[in-house]
C-alpha positions as CSV (number, residue, x, y, z in Angstrom):
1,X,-10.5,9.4,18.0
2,X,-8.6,13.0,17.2
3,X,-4.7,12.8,17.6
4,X,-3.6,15.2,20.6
5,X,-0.2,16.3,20.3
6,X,2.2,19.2,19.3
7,X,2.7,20.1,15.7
8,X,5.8,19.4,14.7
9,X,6.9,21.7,11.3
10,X,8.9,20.0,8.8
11,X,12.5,21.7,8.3
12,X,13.2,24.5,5.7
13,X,14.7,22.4,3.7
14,X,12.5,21.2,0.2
15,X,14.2,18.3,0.2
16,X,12.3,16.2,3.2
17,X,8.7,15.0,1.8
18,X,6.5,13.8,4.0
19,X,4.6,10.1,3.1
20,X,1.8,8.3,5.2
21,X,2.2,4.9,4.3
22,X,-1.2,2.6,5.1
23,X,-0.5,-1.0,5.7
24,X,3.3,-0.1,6.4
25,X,4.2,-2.7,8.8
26,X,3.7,-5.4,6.2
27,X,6.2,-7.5,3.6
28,X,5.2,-5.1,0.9
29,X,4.8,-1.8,3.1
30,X,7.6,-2.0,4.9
31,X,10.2,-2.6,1.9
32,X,8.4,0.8,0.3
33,X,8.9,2.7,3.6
34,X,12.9,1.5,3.2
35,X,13.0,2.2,-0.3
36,X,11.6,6.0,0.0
37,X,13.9,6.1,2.6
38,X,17.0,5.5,1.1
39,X,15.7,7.7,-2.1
40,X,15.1,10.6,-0.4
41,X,14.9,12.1,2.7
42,X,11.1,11.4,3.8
43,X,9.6,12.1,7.0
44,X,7.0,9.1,7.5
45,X,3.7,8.3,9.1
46,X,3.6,4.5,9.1
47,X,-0.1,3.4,9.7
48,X,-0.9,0.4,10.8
49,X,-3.4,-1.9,12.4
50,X,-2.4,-4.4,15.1
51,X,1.2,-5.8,14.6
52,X,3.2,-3.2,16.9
53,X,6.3,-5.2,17.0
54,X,6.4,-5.2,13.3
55,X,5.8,-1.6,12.7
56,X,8.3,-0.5,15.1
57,X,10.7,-3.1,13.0
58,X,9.5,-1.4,9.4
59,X,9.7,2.5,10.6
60,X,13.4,1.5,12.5
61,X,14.7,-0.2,8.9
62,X,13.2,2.8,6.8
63,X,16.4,5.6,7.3
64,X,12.9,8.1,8.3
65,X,13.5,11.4,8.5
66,X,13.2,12.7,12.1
67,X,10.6,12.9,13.4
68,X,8.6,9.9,11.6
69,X,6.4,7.7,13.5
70,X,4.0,4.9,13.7
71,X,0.4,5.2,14.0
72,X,-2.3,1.8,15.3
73,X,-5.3,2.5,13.7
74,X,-7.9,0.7,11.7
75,X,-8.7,3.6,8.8
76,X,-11.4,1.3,8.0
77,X,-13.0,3.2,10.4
78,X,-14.2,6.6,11.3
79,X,-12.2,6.8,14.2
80,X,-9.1,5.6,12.7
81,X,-9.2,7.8,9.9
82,X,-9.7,10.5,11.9
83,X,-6.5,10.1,13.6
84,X,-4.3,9.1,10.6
85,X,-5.5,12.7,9.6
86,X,-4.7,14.5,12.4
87,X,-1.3,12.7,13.0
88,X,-0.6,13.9,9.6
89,X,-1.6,17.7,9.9
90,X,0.3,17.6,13.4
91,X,3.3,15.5,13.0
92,X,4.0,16.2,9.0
93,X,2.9,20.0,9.0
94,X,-0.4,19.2,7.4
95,X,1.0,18.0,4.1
96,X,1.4,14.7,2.3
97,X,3.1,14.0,-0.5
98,X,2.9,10.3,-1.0
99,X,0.3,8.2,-0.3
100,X,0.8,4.7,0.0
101,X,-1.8,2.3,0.7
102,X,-0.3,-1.4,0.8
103,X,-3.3,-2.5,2.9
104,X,-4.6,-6.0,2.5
105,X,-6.8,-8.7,3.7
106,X,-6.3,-11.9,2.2
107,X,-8.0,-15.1,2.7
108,X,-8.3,-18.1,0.5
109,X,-11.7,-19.6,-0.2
110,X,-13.7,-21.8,-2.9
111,X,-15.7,-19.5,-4.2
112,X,-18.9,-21.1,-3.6
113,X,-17.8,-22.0,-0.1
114,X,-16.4,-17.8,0.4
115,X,-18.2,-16.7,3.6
116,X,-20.2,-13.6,3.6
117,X,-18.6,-12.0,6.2
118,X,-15.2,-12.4,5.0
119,X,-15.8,-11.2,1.3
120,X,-17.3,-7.7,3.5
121,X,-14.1,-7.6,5.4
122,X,-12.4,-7.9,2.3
123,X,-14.4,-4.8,0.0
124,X,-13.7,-3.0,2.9
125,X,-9.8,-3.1,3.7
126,X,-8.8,-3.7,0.0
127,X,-11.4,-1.1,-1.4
128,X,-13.1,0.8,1.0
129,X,-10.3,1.6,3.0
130,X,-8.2,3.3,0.1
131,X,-11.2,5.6,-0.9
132,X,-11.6,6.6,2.2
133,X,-8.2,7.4,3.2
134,X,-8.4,9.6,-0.1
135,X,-11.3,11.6,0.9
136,X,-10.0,12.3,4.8
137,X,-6.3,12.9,3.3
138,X,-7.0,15.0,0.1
139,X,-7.3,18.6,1.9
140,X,-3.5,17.9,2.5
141,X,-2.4,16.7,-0.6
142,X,-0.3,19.5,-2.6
143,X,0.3,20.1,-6.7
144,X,2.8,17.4,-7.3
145,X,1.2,15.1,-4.9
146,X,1.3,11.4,-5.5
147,X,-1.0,8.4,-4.3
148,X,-0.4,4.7,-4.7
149,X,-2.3,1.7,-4.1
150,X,-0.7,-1.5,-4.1
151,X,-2.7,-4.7,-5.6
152,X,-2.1,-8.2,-7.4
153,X,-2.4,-9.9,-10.1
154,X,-5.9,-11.7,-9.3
155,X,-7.5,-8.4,-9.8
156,X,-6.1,-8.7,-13.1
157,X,-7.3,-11.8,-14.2
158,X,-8.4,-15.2,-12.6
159,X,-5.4,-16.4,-10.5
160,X,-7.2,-19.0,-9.2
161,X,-10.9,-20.8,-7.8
162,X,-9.7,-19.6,-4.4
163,X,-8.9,-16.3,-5.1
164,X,-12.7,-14.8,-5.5
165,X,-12.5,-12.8,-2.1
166,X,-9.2,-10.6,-2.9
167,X,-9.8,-11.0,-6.4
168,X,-13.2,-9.3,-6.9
169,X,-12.2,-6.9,-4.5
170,X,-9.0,-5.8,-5.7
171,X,-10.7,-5.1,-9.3
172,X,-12.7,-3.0,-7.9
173,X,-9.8,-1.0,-6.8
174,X,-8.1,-1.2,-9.7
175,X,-11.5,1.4,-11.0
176,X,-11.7,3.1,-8.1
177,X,-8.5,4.0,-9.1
178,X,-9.0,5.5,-11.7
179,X,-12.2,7.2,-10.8
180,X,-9.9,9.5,-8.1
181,X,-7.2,10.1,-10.3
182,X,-9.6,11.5,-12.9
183,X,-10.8,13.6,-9.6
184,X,-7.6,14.6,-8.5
185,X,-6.1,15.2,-11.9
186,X,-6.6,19.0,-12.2
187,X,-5.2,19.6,-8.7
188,X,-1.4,18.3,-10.1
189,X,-2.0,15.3,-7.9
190,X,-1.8,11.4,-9.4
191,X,-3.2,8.1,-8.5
192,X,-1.8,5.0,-9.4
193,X,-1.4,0.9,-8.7
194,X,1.2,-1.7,-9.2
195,X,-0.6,-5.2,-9.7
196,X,1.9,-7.4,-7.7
197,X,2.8,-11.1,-9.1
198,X,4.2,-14.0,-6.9
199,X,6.7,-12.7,-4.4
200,X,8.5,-15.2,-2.5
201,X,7.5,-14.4,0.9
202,X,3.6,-14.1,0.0
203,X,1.6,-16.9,2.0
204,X,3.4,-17.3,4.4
205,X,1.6,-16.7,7.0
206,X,-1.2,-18.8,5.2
207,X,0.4,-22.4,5.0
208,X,2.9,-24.6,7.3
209,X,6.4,-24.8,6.3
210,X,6.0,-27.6,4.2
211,X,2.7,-26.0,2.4
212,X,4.9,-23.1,1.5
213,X,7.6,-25.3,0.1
214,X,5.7,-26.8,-2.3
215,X,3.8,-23.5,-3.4
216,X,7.1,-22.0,-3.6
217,X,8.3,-24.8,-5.6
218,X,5.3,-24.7,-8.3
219,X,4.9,-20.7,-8.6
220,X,9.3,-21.2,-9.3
221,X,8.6,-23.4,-12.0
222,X,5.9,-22.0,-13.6
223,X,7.6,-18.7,-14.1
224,X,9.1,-17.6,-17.1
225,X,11.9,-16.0,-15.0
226,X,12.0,-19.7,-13.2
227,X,11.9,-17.5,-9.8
228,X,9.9,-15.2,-7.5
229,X,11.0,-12.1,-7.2
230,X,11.6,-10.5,-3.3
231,X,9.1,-7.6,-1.8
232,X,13.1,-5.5,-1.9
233,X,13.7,-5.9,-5.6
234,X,9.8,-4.7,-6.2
235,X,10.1,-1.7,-3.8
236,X,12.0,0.5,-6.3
237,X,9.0,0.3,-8.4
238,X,6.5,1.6,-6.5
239,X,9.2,4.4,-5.7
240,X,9.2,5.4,-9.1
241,X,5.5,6.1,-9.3
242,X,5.9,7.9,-6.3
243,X,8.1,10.2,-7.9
244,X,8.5,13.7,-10.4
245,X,9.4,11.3,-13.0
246,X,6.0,10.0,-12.9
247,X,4.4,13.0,-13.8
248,X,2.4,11.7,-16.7
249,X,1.2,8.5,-15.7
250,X,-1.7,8.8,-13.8
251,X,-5.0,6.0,-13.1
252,X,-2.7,3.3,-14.4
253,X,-2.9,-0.1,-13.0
254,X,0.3,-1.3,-13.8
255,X,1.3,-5.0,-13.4
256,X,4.6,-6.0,-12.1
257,X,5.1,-9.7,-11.9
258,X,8.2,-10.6,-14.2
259,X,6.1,-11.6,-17.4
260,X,3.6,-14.0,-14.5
261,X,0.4,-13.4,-16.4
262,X,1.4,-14.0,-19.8
């Protein structure tokens, strides 16, 4: 559906950027959203898709500019990339600077036991989602622009005989990756990904207290750091890339697990 409201112009001042942030309300999403924050002053559409309690938490710990805001909607839809779009040309004076898509559906299944329907849920919020969030934002994407996609390590390489469903599809972000950025190049606007290792918190909401001990316990020790890192001390990462300093690195997947895969 189309966003109604007023348009609300950003102040004078150069120094407020404006960032949607897809899949904000999240471990990952919201320690960006805080990080950006803290960087800079960033006025902030935080998009997400049915946890309203949690996005209200992420936007409220992100030190947003005024006049930031959540948004509920499901950009792997039509509809709900319509209205990410036109909350963004109304309440951050049609232009985005960063693009952060943190969006992810993850489920854990033998790979010759994966359902069908779940590996087409999963092309479509890992993959499908990102390019089209691209296409609907581009139009308000300036020079000096920067996008972001957030992904693991199994897209990397072969984590494990469960991981097929995120896997595959986060792979296949990984080159669409690179496909955009080669489209957006000449209009001064980059596209990148950090390939996330372990992070302490991950799975949680996939195993019972106990389960997540013991997973804990084996990622720990077959670290080289002998530790999992938190979503807070990754954050500043994926704040770099969204920065001037990143001018030159553009349709990189980059992996940031603590020397993980090696």
């Amino acid at each position: 559906m189309a966003y109604e409201g007023k348009r609300a112009d950003l102040p004078a001042s150069a120094a407020v950027r404006t960032a949607v942030l897809i899949g904000g309300s999240g471990d990952v999403g919201r320690a960006i959203a805080a990080e950006l924050g803290r960087e800079r002053p960033t006025r902030m559409l935080l998009v997400y898709r049915e946890d309203d309690a949690a996005a209200a938490d992420a936007l409220a710990g992100a030190s947003a500019a005024p006049g930031s805001r959540v948004l509920r909607a499901d950009v792997t839809t039509p509809a709900g990339r319509s209205a990410v779009a036109g909350a963004a040309a109304l309440d951050l004076a049609a232009r985005v600077d960063l693009l952060v898509y943190s969006a992810v559906y993850r489920r854990l299944f033998p790979a010759l036991e994966m359902p069908l329907d779940e590996w087409r849920r999963s092309l479509e919020v890992n993959v499908t989602g990102f390019i089209a969030a691209i296409q609907e934002l581009a139009p308000l994407l300036p020079r000096g622009g920067r996008v972001l996609a957030v992904s693991g390590i199994s897209g990397v390489r072969v984590h494990s005989e469960v991981h097929l469903l995120m896997g595959a599809a986060k792979a296949a972000l990984h080159h669409a990756v690179a496909y955009l950025a080669l489209a957006l190049a000449e209009r001064g606007v980059s596209v990148n990904c950090i390939a996330l290792g372990s992070i302490w918190s991950q799975g949680a909401r996939e195993h019972s207290p106990e389960e997540l001990q013991r997973f804990m316990h084996d990622m720990v020790a077959a670290h080289p750091k002998r530790r999992l890192p938190t979503v807070e001390e990754l954050a500043p990462v994926a704040a770099f890339f969204c920065s001037p300093a990143a001018e030159w690195i553009n349709g990189q997947v980059v992996v940031v697990d603590g020397g993980q895969t090696l």
